[in-house]
C-alpha positions in Angstrom: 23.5 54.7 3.6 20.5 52.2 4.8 18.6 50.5 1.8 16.6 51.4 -1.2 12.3 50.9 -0.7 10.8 50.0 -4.2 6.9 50.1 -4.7 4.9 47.9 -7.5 1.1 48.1 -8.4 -1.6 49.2 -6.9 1.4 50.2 -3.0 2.6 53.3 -5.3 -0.8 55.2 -5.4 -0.4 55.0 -1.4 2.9 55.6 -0.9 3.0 58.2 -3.7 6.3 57.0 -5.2 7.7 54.2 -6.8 11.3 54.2 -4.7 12.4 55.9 -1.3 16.0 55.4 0.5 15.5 54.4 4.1 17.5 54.5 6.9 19.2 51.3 7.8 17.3 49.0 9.9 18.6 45.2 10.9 15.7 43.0 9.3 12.3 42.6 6.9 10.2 42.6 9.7 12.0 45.7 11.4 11.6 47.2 7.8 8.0 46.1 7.6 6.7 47.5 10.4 8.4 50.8 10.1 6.9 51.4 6.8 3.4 50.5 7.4 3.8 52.8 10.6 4.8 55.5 7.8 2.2 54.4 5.2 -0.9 53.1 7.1 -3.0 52.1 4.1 -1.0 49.5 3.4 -1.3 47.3 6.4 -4.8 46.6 5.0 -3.2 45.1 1.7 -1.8 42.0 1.1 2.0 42.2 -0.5 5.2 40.2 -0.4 8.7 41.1 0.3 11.6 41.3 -2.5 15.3 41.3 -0.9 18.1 41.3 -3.8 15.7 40.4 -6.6 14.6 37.0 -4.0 11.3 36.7 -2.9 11.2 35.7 0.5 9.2 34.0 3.1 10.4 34.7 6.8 12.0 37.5 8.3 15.7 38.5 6.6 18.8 40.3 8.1 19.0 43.5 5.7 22.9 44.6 4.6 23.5 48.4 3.8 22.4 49.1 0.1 20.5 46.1 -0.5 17.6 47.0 -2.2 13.5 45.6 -1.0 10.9 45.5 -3.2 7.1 45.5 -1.7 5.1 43.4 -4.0 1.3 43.3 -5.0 -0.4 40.2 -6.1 0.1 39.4 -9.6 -1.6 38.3 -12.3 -0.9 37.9 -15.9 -1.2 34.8 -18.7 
């Protein structure tokens, strides 16, 4: 089953798509790496990590189906 990928901002024009299922891995950092290694471009940008709606800070053990988000900076008023 593995886990859903979402993509915000400015990390969909590299990655050409807003969502992609991926194949189960055991953590963020696991998941982060293997990404980047598909989609280059972005280790040269500067995003957090989204896992169940939770922004988070350190590396997470992933469950099947959960899904990450890979967000830009944000700005807004």
């Amino acid at each position: 089953m593995g886990v859903t990928v979402l993509f915000f901002g400015q990390l969909t024009d590299i990655t050409s798509s807003a969502s992609i299922d991926w194949p189960m891995v055991t953590d963020s950092d696991t998941l982060k790496q293997e990404i980047i290694q598909r989609f280059p471009p972005l280790a040269s940008k500067t995003f957090r990590l989204a896992v169940g709606k939770q922004l988070i800070t350190a590396n997470t053990i992933l469950r099947e189906g959960q899904t990450i988000a890979f967000l830009p900076p944000f700005s807004g008023g």
